[in-house]
DSSP file (Angstrom, degrees, kcal/mol; ACC not computed):
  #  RESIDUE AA STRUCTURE BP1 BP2  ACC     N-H-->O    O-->H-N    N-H-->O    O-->H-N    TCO  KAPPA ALPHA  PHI   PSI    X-CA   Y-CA   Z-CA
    1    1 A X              0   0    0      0, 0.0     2,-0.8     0, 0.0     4,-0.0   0.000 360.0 360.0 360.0 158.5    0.0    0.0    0.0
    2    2 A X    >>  -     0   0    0      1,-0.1     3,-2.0     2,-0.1     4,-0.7  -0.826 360.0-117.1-100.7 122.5    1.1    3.7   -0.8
    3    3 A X  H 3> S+     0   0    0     -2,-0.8     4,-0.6     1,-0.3    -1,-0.1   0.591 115.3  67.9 -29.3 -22.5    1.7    5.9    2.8
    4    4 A X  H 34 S+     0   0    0      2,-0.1     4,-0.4     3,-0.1    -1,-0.3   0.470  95.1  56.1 -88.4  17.5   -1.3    8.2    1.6
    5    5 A X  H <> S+     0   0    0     -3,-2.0     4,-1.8     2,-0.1     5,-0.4   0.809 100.2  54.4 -91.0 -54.6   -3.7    5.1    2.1
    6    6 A X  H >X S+     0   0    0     -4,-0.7     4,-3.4     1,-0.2     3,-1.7   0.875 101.8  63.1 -34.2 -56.0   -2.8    4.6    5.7
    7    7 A X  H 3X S+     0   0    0     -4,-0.6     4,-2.2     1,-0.4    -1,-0.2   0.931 113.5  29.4 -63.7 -56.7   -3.7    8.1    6.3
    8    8 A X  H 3> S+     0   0    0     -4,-0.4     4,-0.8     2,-0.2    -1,-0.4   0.753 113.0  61.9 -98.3   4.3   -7.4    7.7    5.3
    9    9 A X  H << S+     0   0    0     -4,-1.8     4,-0.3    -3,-1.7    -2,-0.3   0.798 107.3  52.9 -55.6 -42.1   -7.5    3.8    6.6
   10   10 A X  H >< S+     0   0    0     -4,-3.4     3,-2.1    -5,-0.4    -2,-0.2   0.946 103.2  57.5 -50.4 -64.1   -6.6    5.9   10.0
   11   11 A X  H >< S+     0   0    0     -4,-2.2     3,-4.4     1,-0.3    -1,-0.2   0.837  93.6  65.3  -6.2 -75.6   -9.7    8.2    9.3
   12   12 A X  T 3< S+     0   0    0     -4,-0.8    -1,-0.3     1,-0.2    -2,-0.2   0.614 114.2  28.1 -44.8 -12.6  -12.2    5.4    9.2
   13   13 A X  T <  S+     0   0    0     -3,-2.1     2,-0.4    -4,-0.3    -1,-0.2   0.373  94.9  97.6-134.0  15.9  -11.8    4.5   12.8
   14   14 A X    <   -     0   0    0     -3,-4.4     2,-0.5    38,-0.1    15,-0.2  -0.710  68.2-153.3 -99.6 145.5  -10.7    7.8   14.3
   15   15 A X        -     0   0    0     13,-2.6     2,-0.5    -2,-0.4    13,-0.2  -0.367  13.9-152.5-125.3-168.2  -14.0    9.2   15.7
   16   16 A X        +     0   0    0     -2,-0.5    11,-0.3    11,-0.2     2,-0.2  -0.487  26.4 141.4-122.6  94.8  -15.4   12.7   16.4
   17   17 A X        -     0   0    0     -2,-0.5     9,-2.7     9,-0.3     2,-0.4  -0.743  42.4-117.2-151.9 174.0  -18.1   13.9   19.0
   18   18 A X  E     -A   25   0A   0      7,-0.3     2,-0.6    -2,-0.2     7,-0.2  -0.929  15.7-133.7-130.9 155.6  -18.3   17.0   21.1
   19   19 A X  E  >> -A   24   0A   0      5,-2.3     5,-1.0    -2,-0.4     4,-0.6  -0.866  10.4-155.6-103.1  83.7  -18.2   17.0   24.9
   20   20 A X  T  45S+     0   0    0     -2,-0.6    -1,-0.1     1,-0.3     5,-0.1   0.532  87.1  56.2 -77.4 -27.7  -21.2   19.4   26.4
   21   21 A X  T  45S+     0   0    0      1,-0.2    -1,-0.3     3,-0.1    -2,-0.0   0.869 118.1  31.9 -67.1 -45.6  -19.3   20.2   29.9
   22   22 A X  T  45S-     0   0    0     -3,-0.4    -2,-0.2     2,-0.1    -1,-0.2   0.588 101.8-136.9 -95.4   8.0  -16.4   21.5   28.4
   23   23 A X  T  <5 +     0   0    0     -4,-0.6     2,-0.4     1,-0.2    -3,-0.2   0.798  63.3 127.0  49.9  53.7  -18.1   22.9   25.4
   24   24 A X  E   < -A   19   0A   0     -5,-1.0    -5,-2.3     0, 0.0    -1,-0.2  -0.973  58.5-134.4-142.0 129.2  -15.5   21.6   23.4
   25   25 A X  E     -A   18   0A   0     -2,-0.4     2,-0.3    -7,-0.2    -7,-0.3  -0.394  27.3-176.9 -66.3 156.5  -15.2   19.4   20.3
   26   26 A X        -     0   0    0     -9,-2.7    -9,-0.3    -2,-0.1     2,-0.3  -0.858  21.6-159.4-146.7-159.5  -12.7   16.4   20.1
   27   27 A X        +     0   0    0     -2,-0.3     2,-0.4   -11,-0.3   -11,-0.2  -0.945  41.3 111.0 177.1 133.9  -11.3   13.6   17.6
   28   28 A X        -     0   0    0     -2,-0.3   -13,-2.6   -13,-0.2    25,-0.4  -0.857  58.8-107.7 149.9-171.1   -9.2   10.1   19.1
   29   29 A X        -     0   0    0     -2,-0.4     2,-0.4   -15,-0.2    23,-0.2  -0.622  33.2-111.9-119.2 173.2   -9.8    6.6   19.4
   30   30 A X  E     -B   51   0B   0     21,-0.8     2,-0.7    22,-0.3    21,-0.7  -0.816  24.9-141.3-113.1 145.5  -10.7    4.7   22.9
   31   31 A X  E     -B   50   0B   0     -2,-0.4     2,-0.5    19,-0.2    19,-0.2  -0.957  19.3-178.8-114.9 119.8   -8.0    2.1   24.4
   32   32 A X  E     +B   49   0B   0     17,-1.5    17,-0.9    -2,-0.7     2,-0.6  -0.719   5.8 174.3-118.3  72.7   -9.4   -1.0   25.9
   33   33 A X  E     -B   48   0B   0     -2,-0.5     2,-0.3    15,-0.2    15,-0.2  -0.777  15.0-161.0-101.5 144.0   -6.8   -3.4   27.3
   34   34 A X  E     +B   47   0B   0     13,-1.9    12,-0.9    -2,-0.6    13,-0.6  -0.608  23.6 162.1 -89.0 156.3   -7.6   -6.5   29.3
   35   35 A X  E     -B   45   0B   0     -2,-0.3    10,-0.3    10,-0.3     2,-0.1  -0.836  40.1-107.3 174.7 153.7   -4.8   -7.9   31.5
   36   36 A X  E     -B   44   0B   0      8,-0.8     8,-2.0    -2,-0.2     2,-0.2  -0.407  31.8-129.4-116.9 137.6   -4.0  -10.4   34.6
   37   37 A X        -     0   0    0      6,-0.2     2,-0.3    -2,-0.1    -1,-0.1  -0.629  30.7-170.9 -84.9 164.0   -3.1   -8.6   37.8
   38   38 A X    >   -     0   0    0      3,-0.4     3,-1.4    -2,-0.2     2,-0.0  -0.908  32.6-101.2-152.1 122.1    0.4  -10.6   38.8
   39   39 A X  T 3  S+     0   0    0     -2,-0.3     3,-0.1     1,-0.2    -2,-0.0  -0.260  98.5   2.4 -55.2 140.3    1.6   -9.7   42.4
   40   40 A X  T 3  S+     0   0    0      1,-0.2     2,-0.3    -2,-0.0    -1,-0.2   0.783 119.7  82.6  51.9  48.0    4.4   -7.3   42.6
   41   41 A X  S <  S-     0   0    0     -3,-1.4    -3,-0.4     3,-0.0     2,-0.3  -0.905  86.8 -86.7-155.4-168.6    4.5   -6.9   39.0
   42   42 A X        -     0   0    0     -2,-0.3    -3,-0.0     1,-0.1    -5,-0.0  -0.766  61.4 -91.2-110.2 135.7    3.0   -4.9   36.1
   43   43 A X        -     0   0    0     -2,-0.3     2,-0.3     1,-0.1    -6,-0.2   0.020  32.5-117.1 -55.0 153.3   -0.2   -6.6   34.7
   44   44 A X  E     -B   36   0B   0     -8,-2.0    -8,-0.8    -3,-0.1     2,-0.4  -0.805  27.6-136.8 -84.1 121.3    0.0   -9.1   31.7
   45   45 A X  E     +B   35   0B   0     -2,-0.3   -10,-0.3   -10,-0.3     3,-0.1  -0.857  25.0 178.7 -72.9 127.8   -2.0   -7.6   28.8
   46   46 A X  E     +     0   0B   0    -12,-0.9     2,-0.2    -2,-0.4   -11,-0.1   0.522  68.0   6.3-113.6 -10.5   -4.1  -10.3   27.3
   47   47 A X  E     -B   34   0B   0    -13,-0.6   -13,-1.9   -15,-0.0     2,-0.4  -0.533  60.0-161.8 179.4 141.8   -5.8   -8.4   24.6
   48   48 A X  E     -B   33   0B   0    -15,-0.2     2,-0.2    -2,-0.2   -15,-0.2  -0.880  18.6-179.8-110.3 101.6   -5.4   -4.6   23.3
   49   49 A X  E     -B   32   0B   0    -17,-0.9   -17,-1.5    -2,-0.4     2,-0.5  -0.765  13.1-159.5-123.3-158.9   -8.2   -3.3   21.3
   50   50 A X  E     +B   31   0B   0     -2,-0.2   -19,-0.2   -19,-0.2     2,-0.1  -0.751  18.5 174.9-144.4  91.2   -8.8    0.2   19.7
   51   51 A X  E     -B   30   0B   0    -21,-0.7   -21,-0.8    -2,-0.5   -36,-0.3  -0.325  38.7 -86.0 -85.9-179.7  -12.1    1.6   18.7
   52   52 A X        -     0   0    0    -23,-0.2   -22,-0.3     1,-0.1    -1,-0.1  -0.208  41.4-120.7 -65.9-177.6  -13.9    4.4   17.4
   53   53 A X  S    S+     0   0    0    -25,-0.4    -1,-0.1   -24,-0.1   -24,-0.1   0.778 110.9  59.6 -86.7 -14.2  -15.0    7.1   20.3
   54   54 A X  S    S+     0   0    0      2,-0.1     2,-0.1   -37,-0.0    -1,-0.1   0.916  91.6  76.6 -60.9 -51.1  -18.8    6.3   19.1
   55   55 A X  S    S-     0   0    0      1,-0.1     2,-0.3     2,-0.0    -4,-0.1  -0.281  72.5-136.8 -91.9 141.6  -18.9    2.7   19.8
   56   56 A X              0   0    0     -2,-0.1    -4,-0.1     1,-0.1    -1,-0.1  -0.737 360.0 360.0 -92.5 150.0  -19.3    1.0   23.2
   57   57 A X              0   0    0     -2,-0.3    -1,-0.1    -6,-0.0    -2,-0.0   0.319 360.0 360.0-120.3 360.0  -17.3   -1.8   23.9
């Protein structure tokens, strides 16, 4: 693929809404990771996903 496709594959999943307390628009994606607590260490991720900001996960 040619580096100006990525650009608008990125598009499709970036999403857009406006926020009514802070009367302010915004643009991003949501970060969802699952992961195992392990004592006295940093959790194991066991799956990382990325959505739009529209959709509930």
């Amino acid at each position: 693929m040619r580096k100006d496709r990525w650009f608008y594959l990125e598009l499709d999943i970036i999403g857009k809404g406006f926020c009514s307390t802070r009367n302010q628009y915004y643009c991003g994606l949501k970060f969802h990771a699952l992961a195992f607590r392990r004592p006295k260490r940093i959790p194991f991720p066991e799956s990382l996903i990325f959505t739009a900001t529209g959709i509930t996960v």
